[in-house]
ZAROKOL-561208 format. One record per residue: residue number from 1; x, y, z of N, C-alpha, C in turn. Coordinates in steps of 0.2 Angstrom, whole numbers, padded with zeros to 4 digits. Layout:
N
+------+-------+-------+-------+-------+-------+-------+-------+-------+-------+
: resi :  n_xx :  n_yy :  n_zz : ca_xx : ca_yy : ca_zz :  c_xx :  c_yy :  c_zz :
+------+-------+-------+-------+-------+-------+-------+-------+-------+-------+
:  NUM :     X :     Y :     Z :     X :     Y :     Z :     X :     Y :     Z :
...
+------+-------+-------+-------+-------+-------+-------+-------+-------+-------+
END
This chain:
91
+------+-------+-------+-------+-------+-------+-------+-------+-------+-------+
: resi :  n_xx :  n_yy :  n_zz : ca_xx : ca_yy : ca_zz :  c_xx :  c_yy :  c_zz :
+------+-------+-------+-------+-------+-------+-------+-------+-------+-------+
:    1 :  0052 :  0302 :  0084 :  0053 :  0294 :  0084 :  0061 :  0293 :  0084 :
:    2 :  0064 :  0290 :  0087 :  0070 :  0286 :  0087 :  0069 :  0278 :  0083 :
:    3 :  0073 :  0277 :  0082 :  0078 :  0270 :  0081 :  0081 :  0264 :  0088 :
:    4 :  0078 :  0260 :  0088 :  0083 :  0254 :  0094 :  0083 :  0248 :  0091 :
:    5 :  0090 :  0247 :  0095 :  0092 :  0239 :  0093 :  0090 :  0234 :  0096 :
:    6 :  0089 :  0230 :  0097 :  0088 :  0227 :  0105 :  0096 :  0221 :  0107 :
:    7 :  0096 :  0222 :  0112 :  0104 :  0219 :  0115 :  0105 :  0212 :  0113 :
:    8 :  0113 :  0211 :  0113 :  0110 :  0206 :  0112 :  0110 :  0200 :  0120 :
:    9 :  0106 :  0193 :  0119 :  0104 :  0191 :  0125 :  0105 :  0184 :  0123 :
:   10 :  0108 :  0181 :  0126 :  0107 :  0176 :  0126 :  0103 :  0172 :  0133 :
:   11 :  0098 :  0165 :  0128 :  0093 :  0163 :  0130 :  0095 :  0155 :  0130 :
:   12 :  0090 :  0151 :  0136 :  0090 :  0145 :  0134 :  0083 :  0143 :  0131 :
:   13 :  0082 :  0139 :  0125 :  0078 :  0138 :  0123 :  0075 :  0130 :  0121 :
:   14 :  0071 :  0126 :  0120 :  0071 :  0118 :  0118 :  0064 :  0118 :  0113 :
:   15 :  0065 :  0115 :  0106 :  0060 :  0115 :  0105 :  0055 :  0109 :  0107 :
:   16 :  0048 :  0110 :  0109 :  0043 :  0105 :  0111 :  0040 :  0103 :  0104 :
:   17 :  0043 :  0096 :  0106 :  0038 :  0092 :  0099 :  0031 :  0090 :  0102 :
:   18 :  0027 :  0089 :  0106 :  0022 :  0087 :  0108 :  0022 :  0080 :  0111 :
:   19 :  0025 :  0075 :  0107 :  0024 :  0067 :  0106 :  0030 :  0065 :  0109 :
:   20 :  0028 :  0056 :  0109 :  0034 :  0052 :  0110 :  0040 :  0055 :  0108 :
:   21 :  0043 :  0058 :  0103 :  0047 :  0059 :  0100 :  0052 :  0064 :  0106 :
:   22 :  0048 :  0068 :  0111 :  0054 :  0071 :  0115 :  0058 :  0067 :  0120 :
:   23 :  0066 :  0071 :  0117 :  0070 :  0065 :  0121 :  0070 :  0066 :  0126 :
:   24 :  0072 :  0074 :  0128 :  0076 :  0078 :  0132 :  0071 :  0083 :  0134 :
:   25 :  0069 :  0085 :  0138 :  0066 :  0094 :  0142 :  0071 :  0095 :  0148 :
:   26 :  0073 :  0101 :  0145 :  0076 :  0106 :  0152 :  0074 :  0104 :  0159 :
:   27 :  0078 :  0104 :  0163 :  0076 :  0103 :  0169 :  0074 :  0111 :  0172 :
:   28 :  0074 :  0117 :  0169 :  0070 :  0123 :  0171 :  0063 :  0121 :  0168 :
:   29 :  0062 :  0118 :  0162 :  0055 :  0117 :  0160 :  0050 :  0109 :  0167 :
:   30 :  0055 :  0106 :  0167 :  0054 :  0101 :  0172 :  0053 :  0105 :  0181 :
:   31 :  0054 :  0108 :  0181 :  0052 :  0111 :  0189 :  0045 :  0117 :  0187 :
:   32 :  0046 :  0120 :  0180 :  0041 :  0122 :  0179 :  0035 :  0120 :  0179 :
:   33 :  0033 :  0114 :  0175 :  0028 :  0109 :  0177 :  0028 :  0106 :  0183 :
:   34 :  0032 :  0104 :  0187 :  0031 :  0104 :  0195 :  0029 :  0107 :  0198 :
:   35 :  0028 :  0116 :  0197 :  0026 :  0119 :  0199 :  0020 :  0123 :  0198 :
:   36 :  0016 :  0120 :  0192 :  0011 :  0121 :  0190 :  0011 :  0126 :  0183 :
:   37 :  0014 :  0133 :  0183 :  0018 :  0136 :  0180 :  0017 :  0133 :  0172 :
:   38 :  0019 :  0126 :  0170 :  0018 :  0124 :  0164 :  0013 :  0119 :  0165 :
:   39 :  0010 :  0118 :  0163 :  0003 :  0113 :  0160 :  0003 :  0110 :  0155 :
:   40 :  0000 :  0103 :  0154 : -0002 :  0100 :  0147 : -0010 :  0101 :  0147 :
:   41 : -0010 :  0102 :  0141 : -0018 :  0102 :  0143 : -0021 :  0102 :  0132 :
:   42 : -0027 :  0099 :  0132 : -0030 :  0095 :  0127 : -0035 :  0102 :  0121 :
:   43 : -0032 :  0103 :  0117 : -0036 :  0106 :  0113 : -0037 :  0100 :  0107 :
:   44 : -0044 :  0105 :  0102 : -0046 :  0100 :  0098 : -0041 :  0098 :  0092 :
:   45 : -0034 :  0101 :  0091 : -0029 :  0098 :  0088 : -0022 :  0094 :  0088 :
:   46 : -0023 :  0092 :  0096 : -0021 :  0089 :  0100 : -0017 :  0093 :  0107 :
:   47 : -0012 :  0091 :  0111 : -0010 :  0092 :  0116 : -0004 :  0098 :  0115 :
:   48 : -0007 :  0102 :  0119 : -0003 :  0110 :  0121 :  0000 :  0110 :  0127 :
:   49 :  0004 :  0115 :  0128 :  0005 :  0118 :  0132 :  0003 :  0123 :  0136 :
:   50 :  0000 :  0126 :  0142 :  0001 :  0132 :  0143 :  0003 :  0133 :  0146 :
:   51 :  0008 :  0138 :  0148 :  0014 :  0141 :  0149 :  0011 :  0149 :  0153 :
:   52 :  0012 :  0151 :  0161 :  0010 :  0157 :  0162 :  0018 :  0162 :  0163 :
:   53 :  0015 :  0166 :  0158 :  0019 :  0173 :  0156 :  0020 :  0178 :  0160 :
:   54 :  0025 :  0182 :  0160 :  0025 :  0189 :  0163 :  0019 :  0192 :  0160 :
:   55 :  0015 :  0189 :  0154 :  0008 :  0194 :  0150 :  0000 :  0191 :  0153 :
:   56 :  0002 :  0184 :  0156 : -0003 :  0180 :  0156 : -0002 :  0175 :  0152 :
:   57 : -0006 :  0170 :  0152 : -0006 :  0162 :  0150 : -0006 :  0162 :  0142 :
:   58 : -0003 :  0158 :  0142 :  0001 :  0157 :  0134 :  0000 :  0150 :  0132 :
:   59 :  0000 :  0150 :  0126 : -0002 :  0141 :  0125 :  0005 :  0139 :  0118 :
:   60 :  0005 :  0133 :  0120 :  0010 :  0132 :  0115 :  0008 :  0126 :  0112 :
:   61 :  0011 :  0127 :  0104 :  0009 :  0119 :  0101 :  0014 :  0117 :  0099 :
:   62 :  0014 :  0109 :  0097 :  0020 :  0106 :  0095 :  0023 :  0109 :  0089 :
:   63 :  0030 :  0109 :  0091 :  0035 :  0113 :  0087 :  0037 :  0118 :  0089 :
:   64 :  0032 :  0123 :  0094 :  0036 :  0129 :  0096 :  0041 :  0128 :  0100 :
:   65 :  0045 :  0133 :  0101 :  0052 :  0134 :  0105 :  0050 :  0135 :  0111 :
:   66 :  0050 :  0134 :  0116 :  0050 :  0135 :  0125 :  0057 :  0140 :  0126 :
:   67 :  0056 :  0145 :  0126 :  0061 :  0150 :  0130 :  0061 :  0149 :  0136 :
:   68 :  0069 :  0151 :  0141 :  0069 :  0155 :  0149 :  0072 :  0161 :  0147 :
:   69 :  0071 :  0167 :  0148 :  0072 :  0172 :  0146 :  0077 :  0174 :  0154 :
:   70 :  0084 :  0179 :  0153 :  0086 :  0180 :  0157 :  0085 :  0181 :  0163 :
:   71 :  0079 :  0181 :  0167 :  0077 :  0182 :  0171 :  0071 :  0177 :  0176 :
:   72 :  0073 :  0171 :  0171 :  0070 :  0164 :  0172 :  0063 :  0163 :  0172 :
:   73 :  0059 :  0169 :  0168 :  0054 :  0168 :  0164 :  0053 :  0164 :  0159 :
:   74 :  0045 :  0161 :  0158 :  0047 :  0156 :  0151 :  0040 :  0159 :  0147 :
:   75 :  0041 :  0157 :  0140 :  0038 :  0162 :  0136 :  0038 :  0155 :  0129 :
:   76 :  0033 :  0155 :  0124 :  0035 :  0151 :  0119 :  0032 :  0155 :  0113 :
:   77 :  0038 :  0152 :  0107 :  0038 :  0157 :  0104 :  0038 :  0152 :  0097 :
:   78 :  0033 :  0156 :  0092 :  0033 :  0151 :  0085 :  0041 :  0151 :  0079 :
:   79 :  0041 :  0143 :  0077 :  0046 :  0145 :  0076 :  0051 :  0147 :  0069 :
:   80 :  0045 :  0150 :  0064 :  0047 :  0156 :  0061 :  0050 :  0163 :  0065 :
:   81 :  0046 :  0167 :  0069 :  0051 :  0170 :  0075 :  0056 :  0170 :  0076 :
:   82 :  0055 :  0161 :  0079 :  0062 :  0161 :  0085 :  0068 :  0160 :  0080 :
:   83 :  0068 :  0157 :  0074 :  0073 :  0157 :  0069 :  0076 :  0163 :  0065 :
:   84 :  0071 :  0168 :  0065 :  0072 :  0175 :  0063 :  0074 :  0181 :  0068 :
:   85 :  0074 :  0177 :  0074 :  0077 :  0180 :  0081 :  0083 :  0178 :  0084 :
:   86 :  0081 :  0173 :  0086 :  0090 :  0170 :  0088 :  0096 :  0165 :  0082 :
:   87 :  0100 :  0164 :  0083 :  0105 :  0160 :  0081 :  0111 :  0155 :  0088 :
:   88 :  0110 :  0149 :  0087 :  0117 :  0145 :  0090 :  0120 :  0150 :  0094 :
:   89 :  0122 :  0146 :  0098 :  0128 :  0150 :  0104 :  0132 :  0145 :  0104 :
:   90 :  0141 :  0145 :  0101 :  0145 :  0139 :  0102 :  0149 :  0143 :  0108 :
:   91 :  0150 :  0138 :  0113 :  0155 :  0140 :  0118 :  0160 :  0140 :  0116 :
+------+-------+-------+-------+-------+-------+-------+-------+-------+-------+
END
């Protein structure tokens, strides 16, 4: 067994609040729902996402992070994770 690091990567990512409350969505998240690719769709503790992955269909709830990962996959990701994975990128 070995040891690896993983590179590092810079990503864009937004978090979805569910509600009135979003001001802004990416316009890579905006062609993705034109595209079908992202979905709203109704579970019994309100409205999700689902998001189809390079693994298969992924669902998102309010508050996760919506990642594009380098290669303009989109993936979501909880946000204990995403805060213990990534940090800010200042230009």
């Amino acid at each position: 067994m070995s040891k690896w690091k993983k590179k590092p990567v810079v990503i864009e990512a937004f978090k979805w609040t569910g509600g009135p409350d979003q001001t802004e969505d990416p316009l890579w998240v905006i062609d993705a729902i034109k595209k079908g690719t992202v979905r709203f769709g109704n579970v019994e503790d309100g409205t999700c996402l689902f998001i189809d992955t390079l693994e298969g269909t992924h669902k998102a709830n309010a508050g996760d992070f919506i990642i594009q990962g380098v290669k303009g996959e989109l993936y979501p990701c909880k946000p204990d994770i995403f805060e213990a994975t990534y940090e800010a990128v200042t230009d």
